[in-house]
C-alpha positions as CSV (number, residue, x, y, z in Angstrom):
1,X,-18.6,-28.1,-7.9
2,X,-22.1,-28.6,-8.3
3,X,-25.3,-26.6,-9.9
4,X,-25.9,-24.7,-6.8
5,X,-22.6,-23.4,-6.6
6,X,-22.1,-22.6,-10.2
7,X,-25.2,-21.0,-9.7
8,X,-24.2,-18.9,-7.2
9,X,-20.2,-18.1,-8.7
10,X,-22.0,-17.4,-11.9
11,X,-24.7,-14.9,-10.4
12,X,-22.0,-13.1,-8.8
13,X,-20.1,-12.7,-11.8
14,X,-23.5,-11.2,-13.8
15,X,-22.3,-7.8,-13.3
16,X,-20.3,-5.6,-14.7
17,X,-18.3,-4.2,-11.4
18,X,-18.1,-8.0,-10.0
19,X,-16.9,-9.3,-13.6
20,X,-14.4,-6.4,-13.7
21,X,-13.1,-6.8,-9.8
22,X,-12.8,-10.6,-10.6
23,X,-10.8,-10.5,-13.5
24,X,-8.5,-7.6,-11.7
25,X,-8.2,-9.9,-9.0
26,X,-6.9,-12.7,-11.3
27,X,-4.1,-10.4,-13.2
28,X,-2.7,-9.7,-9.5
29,X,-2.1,-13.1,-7.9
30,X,-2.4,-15.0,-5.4
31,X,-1.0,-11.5,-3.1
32,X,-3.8,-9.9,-4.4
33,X,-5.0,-6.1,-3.9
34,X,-5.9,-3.8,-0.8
35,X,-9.6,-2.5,-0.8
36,X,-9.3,0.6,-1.6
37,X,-6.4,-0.1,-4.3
38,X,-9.2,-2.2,-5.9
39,X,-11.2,0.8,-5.9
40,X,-9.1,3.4,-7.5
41,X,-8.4,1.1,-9.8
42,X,-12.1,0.2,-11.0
43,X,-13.5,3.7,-10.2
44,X,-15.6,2.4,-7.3
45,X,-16.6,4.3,-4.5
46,X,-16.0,2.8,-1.5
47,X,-19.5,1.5,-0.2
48,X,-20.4,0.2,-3.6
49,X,-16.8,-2.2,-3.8
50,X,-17.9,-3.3,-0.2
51,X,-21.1,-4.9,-1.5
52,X,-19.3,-5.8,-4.4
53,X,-16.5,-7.7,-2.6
54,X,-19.1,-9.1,-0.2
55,X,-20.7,-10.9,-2.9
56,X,-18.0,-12.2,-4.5
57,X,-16.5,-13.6,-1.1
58,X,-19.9,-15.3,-0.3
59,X,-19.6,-17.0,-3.6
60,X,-16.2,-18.5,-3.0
61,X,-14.8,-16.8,-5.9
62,X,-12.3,-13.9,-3.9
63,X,-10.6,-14.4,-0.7
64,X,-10.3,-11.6,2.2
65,X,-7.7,-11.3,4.9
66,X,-6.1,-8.4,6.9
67,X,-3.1,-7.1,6.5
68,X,-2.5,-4.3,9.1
69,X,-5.1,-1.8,8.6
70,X,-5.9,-3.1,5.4
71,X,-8.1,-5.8,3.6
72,X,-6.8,-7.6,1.2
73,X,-8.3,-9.2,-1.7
74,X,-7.1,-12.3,-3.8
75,X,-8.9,-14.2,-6.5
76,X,-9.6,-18.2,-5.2
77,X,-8.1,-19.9,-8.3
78,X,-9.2,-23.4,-7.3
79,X,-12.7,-22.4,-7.0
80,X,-12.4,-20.6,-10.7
81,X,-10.8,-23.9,-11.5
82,X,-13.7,-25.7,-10.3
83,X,-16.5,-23.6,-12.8
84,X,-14.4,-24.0,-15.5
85,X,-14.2,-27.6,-14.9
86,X,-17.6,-27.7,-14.2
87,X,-18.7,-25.4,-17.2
88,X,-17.0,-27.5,-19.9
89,X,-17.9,-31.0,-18.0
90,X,-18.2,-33.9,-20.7
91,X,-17.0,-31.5,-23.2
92,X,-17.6,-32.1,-26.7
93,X,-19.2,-35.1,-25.8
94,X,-16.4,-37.1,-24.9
95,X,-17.4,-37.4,-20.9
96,X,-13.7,-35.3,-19.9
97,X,-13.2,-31.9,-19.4
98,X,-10.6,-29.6,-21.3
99,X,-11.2,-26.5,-19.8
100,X,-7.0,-25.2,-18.9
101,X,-6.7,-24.9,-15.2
102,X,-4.7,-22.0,-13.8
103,X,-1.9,-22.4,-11.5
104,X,-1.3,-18.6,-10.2
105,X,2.1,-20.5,-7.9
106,X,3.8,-21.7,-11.1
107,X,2.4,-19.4,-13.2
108,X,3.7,-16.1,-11.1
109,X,6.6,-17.5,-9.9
110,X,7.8,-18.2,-13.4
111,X,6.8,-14.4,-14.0
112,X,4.8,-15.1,-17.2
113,X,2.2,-13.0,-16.2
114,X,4.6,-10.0,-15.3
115,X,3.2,-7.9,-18.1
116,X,-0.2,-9.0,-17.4
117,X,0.3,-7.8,-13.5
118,X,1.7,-4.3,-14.8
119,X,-0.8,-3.4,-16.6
120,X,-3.2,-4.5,-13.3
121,X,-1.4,-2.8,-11.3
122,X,-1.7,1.0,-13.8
123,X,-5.4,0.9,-14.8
């Protein structure tokens, strides 16, 4: 990643509904949530979440596909991965990184973040 695009993943993140939506988006996996699942969930009415989404798609940050009738939205790990690592570059001045990446394949499918997903899944 470079300046521009940190840049832009961390502008998108500068608000409250986008940090929120993110970070629901994370608990749920790679299978992510439906639009207006995401919604009920955050308290967002509809035409607010679609700007909202929007701008975190455009920054790379949240994925969209259809599913039927329905959008659904799942965090893009590997770009997360990617400000991390570029956040914490030449950290403590040792020219390597140590930000942890997330693996959302071997993390889910090990069902460590079960509890994690539940309580997603209920707010």
């Amino acid at each position: 990643m470079d300046q521009i695009g940190a840049i832009a993943a961390l502008g998108a993140l500068a608000q409250e509904t986008r940090l929120a939506l993110f970070r629901l988006l994370v608990t749920c996996g790679p299978e992510g949530l439906a639009a207006g699942a995401i919604g009920e969930k955050l308290g967002v009415p509809p035409s607010s979440l679609s700007f909202h989404l929007q701008e975190l798609v455009h920054a790379g940050l949240i994925t969209q596909r259809r599913l039927s009738r329905n959008l659904i939205y799942s965090a893009e790990y590997g770009r997360m991965n990617e400000l991390l690592l570029y956040l914490t570059e030449n950290c403590c001045g040792r020219g390597e990184a140590c930000a942890p990446a997330c693996d959302p394949a071997d993390a889910f499918a090990k069902g460590e973040n079960d509890e994690a997903v539940s309580r997603a899944r209920i707010r």
